[in-house]
N, CA, C and O atoms as CSV, one atom per row, in Angstrom:
chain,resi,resn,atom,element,x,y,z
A,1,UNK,N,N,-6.854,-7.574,-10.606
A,1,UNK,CA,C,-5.491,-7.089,-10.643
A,1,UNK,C,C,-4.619,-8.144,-11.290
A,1,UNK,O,O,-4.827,-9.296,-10.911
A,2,UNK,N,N,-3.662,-7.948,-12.217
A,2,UNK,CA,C,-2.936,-9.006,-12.775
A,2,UNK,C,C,-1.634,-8.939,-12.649
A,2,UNK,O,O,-0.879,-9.582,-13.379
A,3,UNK,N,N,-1.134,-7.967,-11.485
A,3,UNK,CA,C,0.191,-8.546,-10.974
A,3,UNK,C,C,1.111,-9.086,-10.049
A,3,UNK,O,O,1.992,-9.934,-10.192
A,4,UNK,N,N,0.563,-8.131,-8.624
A,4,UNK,CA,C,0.983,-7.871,-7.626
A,4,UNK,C,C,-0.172,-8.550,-6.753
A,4,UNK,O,O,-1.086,-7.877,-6.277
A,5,UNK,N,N,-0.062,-9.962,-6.573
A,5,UNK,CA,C,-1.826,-10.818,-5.860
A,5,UNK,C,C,-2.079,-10.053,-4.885
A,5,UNK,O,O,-3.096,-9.362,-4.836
A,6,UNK,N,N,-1.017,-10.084,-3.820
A,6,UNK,CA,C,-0.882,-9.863,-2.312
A,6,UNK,C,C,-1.933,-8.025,-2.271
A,6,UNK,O,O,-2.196,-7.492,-1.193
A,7,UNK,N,N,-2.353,-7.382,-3.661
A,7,UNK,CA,C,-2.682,-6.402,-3.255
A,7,UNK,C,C,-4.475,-6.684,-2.960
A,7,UNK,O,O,-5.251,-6.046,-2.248
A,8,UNK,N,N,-4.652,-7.609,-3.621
A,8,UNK,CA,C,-6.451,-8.078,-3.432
A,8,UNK,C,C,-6.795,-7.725,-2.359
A,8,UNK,O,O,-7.819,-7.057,-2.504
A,9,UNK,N,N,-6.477,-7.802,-1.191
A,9,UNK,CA,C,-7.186,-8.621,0.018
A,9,UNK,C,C,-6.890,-6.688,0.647
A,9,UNK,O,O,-7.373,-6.486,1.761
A,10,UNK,N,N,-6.320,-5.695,0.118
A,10,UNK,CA,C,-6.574,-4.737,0.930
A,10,UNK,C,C,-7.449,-4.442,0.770
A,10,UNK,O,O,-8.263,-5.064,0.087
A,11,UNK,N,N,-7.748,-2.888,1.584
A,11,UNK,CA,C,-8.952,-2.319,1.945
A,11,UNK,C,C,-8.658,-1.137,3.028
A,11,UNK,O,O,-7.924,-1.237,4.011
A,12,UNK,N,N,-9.265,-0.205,2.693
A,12,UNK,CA,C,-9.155,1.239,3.481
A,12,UNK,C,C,-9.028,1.031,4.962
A,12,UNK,O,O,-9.694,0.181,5.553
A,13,UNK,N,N,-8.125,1.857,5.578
A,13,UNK,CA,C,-7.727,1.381,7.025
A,13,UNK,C,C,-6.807,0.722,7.510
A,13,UNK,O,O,-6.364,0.767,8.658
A,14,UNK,N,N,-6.368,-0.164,6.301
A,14,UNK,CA,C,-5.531,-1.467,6.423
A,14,UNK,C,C,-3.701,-0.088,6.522
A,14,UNK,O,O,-3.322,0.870,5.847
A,15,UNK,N,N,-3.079,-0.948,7.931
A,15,UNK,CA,C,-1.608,-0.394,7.465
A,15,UNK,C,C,-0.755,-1.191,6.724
A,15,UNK,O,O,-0.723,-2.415,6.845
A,16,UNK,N,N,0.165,-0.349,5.713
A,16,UNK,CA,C,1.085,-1.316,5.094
A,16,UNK,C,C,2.466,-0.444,4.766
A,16,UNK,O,O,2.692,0.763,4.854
A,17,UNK,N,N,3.354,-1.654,4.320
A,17,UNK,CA,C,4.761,-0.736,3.895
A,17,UNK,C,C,4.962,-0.750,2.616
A,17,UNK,O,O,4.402,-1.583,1.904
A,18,UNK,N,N,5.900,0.289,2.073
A,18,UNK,CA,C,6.193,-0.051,0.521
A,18,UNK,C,C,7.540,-1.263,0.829
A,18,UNK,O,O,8.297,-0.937,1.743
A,19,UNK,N,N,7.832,-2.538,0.152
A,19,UNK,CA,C,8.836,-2.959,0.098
A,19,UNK,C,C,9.938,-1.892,-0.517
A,19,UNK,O,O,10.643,-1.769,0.484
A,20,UNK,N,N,10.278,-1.415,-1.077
A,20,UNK,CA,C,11.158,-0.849,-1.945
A,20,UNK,C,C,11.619,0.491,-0.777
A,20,UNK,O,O,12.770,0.634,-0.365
A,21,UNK,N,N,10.609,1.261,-0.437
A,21,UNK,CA,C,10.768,2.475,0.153
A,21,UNK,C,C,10.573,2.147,1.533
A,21,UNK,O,O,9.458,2.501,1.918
A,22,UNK,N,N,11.210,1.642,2.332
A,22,UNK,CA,C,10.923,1.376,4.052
A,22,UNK,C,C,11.013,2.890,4.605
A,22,UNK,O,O,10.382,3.157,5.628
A,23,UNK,N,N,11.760,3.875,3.976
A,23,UNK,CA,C,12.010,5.524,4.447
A,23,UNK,C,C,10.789,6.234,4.461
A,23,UNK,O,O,10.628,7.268,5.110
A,24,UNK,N,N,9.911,5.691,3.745
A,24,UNK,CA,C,8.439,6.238,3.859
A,24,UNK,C,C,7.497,5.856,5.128
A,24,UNK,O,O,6.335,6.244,5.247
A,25,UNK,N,N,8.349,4.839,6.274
A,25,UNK,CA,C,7.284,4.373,7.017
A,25,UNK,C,C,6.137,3.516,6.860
A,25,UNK,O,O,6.062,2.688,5.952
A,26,UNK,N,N,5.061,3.733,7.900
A,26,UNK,CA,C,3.927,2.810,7.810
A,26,UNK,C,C,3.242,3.940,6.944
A,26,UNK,O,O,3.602,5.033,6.507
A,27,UNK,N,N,1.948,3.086,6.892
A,27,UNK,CA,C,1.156,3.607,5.903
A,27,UNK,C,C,-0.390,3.069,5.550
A,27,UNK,O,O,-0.623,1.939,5.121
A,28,UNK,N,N,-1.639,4.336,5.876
A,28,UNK,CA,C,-2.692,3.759,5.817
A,28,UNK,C,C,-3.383,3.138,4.526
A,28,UNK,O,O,-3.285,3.987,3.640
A,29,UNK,N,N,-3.788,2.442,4.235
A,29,UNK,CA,C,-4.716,3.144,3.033
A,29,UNK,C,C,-5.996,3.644,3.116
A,29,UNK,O,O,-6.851,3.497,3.989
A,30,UNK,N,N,-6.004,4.289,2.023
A,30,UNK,CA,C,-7.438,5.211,1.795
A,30,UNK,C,C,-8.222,4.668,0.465
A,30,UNK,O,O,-9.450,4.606,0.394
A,31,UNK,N,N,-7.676,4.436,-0.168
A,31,UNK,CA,C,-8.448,3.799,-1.523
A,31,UNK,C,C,-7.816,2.661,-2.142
A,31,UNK,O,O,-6.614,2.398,-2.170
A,32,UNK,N,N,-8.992,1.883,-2.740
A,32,UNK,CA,C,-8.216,0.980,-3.660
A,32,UNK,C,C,-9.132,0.944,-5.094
A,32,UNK,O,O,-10.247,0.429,-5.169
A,33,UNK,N,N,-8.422,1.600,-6.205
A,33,UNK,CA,C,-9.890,1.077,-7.117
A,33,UNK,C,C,-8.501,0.922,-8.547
A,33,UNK,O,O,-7.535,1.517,-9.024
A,34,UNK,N,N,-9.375,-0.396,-8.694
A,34,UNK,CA,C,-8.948,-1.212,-9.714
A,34,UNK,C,C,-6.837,-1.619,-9.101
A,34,UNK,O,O,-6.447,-2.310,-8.159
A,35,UNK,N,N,-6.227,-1.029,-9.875
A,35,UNK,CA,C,-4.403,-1.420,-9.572
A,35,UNK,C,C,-4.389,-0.242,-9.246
A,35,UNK,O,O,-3.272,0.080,-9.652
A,36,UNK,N,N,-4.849,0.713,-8.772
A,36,UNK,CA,C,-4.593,2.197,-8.167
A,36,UNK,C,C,-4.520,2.309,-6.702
A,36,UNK,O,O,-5.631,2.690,-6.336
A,37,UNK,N,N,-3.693,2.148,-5.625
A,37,UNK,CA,C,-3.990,2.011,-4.020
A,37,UNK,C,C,-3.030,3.246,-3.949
A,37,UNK,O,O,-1.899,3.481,-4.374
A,38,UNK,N,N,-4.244,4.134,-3.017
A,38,UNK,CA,C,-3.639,5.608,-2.549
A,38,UNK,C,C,-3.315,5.517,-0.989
A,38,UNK,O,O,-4.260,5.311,-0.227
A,39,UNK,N,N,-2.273,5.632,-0.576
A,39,UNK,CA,C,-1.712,5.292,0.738
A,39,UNK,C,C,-0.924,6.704,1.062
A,39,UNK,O,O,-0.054,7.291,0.420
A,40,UNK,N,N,-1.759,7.108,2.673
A,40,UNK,CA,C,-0.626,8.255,3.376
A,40,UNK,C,C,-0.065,7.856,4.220
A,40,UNK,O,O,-0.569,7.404,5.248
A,41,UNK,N,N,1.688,7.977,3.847
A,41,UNK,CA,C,2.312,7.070,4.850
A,41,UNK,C,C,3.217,8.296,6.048
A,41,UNK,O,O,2.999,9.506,6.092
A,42,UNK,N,N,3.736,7.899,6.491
A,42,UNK,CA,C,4.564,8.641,7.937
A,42,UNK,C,C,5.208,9.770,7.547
A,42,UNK,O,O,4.985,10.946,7.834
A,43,UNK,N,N,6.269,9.128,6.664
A,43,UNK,CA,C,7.023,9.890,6.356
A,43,UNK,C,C,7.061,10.596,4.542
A,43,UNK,O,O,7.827,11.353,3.946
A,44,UNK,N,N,6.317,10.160,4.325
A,44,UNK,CA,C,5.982,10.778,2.506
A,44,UNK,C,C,4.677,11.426,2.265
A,44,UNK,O,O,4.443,12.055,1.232
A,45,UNK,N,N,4.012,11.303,3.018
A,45,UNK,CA,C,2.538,12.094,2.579
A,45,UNK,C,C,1.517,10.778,2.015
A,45,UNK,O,O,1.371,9.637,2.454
A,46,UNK,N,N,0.875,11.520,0.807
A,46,UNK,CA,C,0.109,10.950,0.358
A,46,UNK,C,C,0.588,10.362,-1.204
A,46,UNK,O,O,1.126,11.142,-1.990
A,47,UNK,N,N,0.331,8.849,-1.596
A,47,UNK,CA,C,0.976,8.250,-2.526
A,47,UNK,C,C,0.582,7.647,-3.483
A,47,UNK,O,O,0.406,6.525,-3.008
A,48,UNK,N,N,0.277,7.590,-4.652
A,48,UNK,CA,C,-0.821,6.621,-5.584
A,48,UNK,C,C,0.345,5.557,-6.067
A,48,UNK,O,O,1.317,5.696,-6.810
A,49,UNK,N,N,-0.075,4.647,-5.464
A,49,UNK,CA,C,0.996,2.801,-5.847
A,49,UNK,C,C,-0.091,2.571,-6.890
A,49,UNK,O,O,-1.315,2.701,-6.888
A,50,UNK,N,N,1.184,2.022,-8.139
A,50,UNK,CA,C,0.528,0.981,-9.353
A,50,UNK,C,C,0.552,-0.272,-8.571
A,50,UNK,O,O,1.585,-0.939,-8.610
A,51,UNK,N,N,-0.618,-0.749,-7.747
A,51,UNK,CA,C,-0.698,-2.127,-7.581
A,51,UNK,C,C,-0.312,-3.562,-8.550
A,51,UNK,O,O,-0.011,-4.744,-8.382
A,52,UNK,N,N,-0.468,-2.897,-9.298
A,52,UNK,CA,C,-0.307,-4.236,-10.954
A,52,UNK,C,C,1.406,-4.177,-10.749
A,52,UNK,O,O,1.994,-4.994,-11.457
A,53,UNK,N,N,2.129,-3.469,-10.027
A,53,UNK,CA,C,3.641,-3.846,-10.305
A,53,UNK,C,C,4.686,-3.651,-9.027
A,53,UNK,O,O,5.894,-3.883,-8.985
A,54,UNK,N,N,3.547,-3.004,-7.721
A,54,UNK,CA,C,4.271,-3.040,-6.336
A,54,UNK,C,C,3.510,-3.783,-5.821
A,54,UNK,O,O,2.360,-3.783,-6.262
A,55,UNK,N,N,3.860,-4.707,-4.682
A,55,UNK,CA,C,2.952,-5.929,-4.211
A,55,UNK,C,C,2.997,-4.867,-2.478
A,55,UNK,O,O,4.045,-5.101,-1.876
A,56,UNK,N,N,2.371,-4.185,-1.975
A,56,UNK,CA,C,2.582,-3.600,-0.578
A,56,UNK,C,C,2.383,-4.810,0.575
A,56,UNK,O,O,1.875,-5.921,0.421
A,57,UNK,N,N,2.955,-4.211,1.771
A,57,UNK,CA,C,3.500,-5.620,2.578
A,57,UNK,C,C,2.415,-5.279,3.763
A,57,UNK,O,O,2.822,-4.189,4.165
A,58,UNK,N,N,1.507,-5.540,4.372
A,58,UNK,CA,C,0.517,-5.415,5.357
A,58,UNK,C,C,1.237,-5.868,6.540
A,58,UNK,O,O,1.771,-6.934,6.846
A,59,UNK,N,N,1.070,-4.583,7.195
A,59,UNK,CA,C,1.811,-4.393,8.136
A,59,UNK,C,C,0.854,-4.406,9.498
A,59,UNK,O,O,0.140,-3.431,9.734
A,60,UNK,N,N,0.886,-6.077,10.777
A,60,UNK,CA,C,0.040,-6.147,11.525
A,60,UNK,C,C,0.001,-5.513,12.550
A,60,UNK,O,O,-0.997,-5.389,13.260
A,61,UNK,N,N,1.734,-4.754,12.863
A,61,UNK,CA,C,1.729,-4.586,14.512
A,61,UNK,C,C,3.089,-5.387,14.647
A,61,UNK,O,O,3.608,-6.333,14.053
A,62,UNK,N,N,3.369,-4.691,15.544
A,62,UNK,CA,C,4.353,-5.737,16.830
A,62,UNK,C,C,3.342,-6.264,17.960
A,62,UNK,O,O,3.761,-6.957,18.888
């Protein structure tokens, strides 16, 4: 991936937020292949993020 580092280290299962869109809620992911991460979040459904230019924020819990 050559933009967004912080997206490497996901992986299916993992929850995360969009920085930009907090109105969308949490959010699982389901795929990651290549800068393509498909995430269904709370409140938006299902979402294909350009990883190469949104960095998503992994979200541990309270």
């Amino acid at each position: 991936m050559n933009g967004a580092s912080g997206n490497r280290y996901l992986e299916p299962g993992m929850i995360v937020t969009h920085p930009a869109r907090p109105d969308w809620g949490r959010g699982q992911v389901q795929s990651v292949v290549g800068a393509r991460i498909t995430v269904t979040f709370e409140h938006a459904g299902k979402q294909v993020i350009d990883g190469s230019r949104i960095d998503l924020v992994r979200d541990f819990g309270s």
